[in-house]
C-alpha positions as CSV (number, residue, x, y, z in Angstrom):
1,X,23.4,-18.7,-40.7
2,X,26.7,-19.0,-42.2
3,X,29.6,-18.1,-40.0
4,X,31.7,-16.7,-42.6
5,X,29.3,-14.1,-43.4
6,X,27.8,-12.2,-40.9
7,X,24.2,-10.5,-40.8
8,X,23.6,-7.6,-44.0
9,X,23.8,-3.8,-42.9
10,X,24.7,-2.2,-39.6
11,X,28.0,-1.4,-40.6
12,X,29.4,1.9,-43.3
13,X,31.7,0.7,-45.6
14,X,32.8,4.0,-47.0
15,X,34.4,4.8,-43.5
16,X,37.2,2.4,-44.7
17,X,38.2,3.8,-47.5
18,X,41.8,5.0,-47.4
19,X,42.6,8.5,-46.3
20,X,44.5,11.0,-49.0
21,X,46.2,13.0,-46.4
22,X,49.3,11.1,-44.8
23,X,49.6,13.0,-41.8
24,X,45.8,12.6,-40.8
25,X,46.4,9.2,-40.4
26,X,49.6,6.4,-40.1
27,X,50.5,3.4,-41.7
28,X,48.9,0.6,-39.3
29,X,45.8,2.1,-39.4
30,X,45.5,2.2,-43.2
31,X,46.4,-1.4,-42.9
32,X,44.0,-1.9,-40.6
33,X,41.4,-0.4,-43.4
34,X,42.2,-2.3,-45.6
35,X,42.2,-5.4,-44.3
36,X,38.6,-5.0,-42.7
37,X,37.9,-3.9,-46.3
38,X,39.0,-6.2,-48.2
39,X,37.1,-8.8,-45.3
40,X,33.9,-7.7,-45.0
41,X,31.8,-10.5,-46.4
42,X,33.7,-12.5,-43.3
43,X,34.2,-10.1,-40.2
44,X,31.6,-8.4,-38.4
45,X,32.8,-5.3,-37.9
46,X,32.3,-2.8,-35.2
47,X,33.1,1.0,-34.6
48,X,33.3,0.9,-30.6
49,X,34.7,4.7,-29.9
50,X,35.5,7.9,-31.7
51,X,39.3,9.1,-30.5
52,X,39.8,13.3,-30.9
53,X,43.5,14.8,-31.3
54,X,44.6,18.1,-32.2
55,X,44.5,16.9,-35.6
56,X,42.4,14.0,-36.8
57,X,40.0,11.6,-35.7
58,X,39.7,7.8,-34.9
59,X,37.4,5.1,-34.7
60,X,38.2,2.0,-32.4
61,X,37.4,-0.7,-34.7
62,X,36.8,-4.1,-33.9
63,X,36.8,-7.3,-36.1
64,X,35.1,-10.5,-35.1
65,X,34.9,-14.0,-36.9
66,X,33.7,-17.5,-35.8
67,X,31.1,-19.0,-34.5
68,X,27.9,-17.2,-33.4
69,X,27.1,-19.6,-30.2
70,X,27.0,-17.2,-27.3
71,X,28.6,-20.5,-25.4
72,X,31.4,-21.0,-28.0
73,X,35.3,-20.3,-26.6
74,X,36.4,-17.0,-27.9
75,X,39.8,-15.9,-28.0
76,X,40.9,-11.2,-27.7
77,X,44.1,-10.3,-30.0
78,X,44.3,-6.5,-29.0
79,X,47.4,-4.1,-29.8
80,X,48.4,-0.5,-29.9
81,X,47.3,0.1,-26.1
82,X,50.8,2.4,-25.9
83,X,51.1,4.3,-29.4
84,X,55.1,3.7,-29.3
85,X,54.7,0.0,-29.3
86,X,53.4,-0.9,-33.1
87,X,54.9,-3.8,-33.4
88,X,52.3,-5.6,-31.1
89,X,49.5,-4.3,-34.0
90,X,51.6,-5.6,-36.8
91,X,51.9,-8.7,-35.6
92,X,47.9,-8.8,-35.3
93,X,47.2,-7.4,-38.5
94,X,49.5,-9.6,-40.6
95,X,48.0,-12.9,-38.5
96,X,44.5,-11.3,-40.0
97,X,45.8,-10.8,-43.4
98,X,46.7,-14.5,-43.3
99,X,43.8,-15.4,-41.5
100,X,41.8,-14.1,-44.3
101,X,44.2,-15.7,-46.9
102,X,43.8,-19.1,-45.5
103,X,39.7,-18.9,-45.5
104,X,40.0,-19.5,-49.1
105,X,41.7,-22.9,-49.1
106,X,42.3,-24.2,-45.1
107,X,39.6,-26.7,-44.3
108,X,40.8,-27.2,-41.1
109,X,40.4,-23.3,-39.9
110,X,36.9,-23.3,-41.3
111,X,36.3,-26.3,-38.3
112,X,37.6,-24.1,-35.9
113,X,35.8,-21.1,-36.8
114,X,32.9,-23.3,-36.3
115,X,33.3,-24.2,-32.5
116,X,35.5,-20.9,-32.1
117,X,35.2,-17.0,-31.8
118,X,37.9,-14.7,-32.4
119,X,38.1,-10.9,-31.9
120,X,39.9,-8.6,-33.2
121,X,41.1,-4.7,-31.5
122,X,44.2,-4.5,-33.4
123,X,44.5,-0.5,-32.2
124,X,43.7,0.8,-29.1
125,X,45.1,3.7,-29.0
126,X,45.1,5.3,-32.5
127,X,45.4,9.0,-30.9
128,X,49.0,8.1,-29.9
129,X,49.9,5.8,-32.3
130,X,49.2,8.9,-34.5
131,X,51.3,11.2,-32.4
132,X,54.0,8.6,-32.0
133,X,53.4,9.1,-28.1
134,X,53.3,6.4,-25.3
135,X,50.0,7.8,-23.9
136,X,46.7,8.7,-25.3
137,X,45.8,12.0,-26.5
138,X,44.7,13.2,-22.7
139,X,48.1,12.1,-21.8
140,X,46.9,8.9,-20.2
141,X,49.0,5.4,-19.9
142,X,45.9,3.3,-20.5
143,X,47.5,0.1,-18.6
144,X,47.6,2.5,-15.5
145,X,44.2,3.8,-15.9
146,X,41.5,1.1,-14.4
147,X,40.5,2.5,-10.8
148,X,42.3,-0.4,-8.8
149,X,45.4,0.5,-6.3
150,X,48.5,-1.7,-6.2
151,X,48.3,-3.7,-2.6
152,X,52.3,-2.8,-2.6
153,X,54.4,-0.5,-2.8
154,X,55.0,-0.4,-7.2
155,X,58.1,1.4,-8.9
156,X,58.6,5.4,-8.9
157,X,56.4,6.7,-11.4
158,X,56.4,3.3,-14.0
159,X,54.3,1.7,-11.2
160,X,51.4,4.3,-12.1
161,X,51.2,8.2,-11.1
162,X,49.2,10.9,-10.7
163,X,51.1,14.0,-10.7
164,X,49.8,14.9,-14.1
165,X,49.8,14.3,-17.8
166,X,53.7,15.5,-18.1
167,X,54.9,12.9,-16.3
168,X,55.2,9.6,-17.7
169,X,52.9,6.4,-16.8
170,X,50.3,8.9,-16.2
171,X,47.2,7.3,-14.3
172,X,44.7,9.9,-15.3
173,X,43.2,12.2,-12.4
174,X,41.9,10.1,-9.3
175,X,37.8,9.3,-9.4
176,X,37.7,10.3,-13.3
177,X,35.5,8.3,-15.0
178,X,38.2,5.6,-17.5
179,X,39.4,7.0,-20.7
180,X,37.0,6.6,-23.8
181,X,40.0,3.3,-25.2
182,X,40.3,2.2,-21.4
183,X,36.1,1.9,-21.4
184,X,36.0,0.9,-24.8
185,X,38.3,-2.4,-24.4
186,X,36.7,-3.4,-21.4
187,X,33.3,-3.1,-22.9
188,X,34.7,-5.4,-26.1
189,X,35.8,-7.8,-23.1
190,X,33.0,-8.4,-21.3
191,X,30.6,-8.5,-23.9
192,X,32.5,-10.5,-26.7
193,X,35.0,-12.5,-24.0
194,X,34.3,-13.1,-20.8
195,X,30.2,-13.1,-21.1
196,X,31.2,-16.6,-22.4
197,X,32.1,-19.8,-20.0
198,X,35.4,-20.3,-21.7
199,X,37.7,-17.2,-23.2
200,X,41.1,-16.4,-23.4
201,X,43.1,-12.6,-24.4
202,X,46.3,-11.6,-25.5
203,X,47.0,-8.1,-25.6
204,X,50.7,-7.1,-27.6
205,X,53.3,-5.0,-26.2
206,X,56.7,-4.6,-26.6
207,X,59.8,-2.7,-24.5
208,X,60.5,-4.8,-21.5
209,X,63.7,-6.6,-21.8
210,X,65.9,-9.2,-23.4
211,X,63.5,-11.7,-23.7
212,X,60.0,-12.4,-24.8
213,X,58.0,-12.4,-21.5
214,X,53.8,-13.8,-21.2
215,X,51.8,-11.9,-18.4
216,X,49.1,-13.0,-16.4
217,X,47.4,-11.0,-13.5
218,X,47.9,-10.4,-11.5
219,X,49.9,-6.9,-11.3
220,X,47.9,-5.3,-8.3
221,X,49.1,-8.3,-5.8
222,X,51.3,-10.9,-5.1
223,X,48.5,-13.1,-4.5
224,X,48.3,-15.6,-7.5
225,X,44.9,-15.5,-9.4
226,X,41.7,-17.9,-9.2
227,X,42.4,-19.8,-12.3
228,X,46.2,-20.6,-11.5
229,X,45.1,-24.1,-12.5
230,X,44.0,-23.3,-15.9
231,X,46.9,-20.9,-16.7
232,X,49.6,-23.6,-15.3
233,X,47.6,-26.4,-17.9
234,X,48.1,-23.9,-20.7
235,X,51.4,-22.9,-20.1
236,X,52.1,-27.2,-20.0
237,X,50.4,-27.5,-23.3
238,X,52.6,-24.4,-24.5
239,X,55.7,-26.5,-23.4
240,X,54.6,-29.6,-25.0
241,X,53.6,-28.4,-28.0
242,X,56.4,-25.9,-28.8
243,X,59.2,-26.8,-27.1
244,X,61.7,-24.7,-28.4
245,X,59.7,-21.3,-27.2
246,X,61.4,-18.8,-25.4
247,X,58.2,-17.2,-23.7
248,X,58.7,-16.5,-19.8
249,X,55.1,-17.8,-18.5
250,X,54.7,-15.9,-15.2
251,X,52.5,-13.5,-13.4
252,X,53.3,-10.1,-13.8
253,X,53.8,-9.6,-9.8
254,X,57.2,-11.4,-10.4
255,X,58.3,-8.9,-12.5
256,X,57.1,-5.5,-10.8
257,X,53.3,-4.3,-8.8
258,X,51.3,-1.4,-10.7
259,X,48.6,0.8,-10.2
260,X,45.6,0.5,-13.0
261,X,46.5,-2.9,-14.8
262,X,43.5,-3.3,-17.4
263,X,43.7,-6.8,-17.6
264,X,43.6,-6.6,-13.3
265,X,40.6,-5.2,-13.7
266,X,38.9,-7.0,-16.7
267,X,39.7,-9.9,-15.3
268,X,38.7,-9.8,-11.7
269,X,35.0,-8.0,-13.3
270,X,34.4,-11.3,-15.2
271,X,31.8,-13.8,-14.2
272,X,33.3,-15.9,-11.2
273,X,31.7,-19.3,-13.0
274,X,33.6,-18.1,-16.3
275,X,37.2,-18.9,-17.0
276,X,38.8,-15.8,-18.3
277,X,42.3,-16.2,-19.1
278,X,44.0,-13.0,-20.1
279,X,47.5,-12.6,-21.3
280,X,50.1,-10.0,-22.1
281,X,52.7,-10.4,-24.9
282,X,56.0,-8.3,-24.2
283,X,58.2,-8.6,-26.7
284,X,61.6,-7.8,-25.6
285,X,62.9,-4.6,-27.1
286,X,66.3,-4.9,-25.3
287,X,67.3,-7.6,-27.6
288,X,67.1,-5.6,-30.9
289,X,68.5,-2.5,-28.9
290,X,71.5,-4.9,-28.1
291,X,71.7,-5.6,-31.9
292,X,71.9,-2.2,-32.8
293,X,72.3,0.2,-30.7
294,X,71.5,3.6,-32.7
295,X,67.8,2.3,-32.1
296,X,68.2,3.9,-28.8
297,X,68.5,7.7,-30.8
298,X,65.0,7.0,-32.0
299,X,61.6,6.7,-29.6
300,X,60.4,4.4,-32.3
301,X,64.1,2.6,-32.0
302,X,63.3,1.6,-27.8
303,X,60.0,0.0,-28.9
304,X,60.3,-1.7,-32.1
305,X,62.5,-3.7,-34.7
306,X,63.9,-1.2,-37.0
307,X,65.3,-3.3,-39.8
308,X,62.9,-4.9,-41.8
309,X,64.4,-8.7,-41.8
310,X,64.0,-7.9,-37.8
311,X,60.7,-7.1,-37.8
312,X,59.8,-10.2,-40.5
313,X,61.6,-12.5,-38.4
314,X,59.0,-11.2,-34.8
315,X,55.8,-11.6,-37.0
316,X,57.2,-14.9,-38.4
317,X,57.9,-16.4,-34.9
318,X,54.9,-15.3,-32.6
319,X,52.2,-16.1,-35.4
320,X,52.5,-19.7,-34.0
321,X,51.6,-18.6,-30.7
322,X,48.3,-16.8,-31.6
323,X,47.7,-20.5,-33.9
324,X,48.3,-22.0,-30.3
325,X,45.5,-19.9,-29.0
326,X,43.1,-20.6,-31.6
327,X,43.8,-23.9,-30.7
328,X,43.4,-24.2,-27.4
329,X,40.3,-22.5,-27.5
330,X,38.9,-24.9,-30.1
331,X,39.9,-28.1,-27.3
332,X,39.1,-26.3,-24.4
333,X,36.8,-29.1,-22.7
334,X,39.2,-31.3,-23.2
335,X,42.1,-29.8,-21.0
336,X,40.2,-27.6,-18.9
337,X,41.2,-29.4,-15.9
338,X,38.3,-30.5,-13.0
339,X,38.4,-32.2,-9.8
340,X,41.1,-33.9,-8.6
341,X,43.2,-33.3,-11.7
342,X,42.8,-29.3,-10.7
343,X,43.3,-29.7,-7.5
344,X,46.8,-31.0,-8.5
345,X,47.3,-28.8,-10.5
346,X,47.1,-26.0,-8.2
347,X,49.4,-27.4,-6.1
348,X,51.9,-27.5,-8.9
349,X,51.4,-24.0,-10.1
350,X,51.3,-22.6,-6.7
351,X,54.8,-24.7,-6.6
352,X,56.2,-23.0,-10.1
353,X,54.6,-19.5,-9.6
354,X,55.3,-19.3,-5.4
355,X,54.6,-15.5,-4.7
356,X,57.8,-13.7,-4.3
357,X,58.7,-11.5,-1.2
358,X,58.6,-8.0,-1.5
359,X,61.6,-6.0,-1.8
């Protein structure tokens, strides 16, 4: 079966089709539409949730590509997980506007797509991207809402809370079953990811600041992850390859501890014989803040490039980061580090990413 053109049926069409009313619906998720629209002879296409809000409804939507080997690397772009930050879900949805651009001439990406999945969950949370809120419609922060605790103390309130939904950073109520995004994520990642021997994420925020920062669990603890190894080879091939990034490559432990990190979670539920490598993007908000301050009048403004060479110039410099991904997933066996060459390599990362003391 051809890659590029997944199985006949299972999948409305007319559910994509654009919506008359503006305020039933917002710009990225129109552009989401289309784009899964105008590639559905090459995506497989998936509704994974229905989001209620006072107004509208959403579906989670997923896009998938690539090779059809259950054993095949797969690589997770995700986005829109806090409705403020959109910037993270344009940068995805212009790399798959590209991406379907450069099926129709780029030999080369056709190989990869051979050897290579990719998936696609551009918005995560459409009920606050709608209501231009942080949190989902229940009031949840769905990075604080997987049911692990922090092992340390984590920052007043941004670490994770649960006073309630009108407080920020919300949790959700203790021994509540996950929001319906939360679930729905982690059901994309263990089915479509890390079910596979060999998978990587990168899930796109923005807001934490001056410079462009790549996460890594863990956020729980201090204690570095299993696959330190793999995660200090990729950062070295990062290096190597672009040399010029500005990307801080740590854990997110060095920054600050929270409670409910999805990616904590996701990552310590996959298979211990699977490498699972998840990511988080931050794009530094402080920067464009500093640049022009009236941003910081506007709840959009703290999140997001306002003027429009601004936000050309962020989708034109990370798209050769998710290429790098691609990549790497595509050569996987032959970095992924073994024996003695892992064993060293442990020793350096443990070196580079030494825990740091608690406050």
């Amino acid at each position: 079966m051809d890659f590029l053109h997944p199985p006949a049926g299972g999948f409305d069409l007319s559910c994509l089709a654009a919506t008359p009313d503006s305020s039933a619906t917002f710009a990225e998720h129109e552009e989401l539409k289309a784009i899964l629209l105008a590639g559905n002879a090459h995506f497989d296409i998936q509704a994974v949730g229905e989001i209620a809000t006072r107004g509208p409804s959403f579906a989670l939507y997923t896009a998938s590509i690539g090779s059809r080997d259950p054993l095949a690397p797969a690589v997770g772009f995700f986005g829109g997980i806090h409705g403020l930050e959109r910037i993270g879900t344009q940068l995805i949805l212009a790399w798959m506007r590209a991406l379907l651009f450069r099926l129709e001439w780029d030999e080369l990406l056709h190989r990869q797509l051979r050897k290579v999945r990719l998936v696609f969950m551009p918005i995560v949370n459409p009920g606050g991207m709608w209501a231009h809120k942080r949190a989902n419609p229940h009031g949840v922060d769905l990075m604080r809402n997987a049911p692990q605790r922090a092992e340390s103390p984590v920052p007043f309130l941004a670490g994770g809370q649960t006073f309630g939904p009108l407080l920020p950073w919300y949790c959700g109520r203790p021994g509540a079953p996950m929001e319906i995004e939360s679930a729905a994520l982690l059901n994309v990642v263990r089915e479509q990811l890390a079910s596979r021997p060999f998978s990587l994420a990168l899930d796109c925020h923005s807001g934490y600041g001056f410079d462009d920062s790549l996460w890594f669990p863990y956020a729980k603890t201090r204690r570095l992850m299993a696959h330190l190894p793999e995660m200090f080879a990729l950062k070295t091939m990062l290096e190597q390859s672009h040399p010029h990034h500005d990307y801080s490559f740590e854990p997110q432990s060095n920054q600050y501890l929270l409670h409910g990190d999805l990616w904590d979670h996701a990552y310590d539920q996959a298979p211990a014989s699977h490498v699972f490598l998840p990511m988080t993007l931050e794009l530094g908000s402080w920067l464009w803040i500093r640049k022009n301050p009236r941003q910081l009048f506007s709840r959009h403004g703290m999140f997001n490039p306002i003027k429009a060479h601004r936000v050309k110039r962020v989708l034109r410099r990370h798209a050769d980061l998710l290429d790098f991904l691609t990549r790497a997933a595509f050569s996987a066996p032959g970095w992924l580090p073994a024996g003695e060459r892992r064993a060293q390599l442990a020793q350096l990362a443990v070196a580079h990413w030494r825990p740091r003391r608690a406050p």
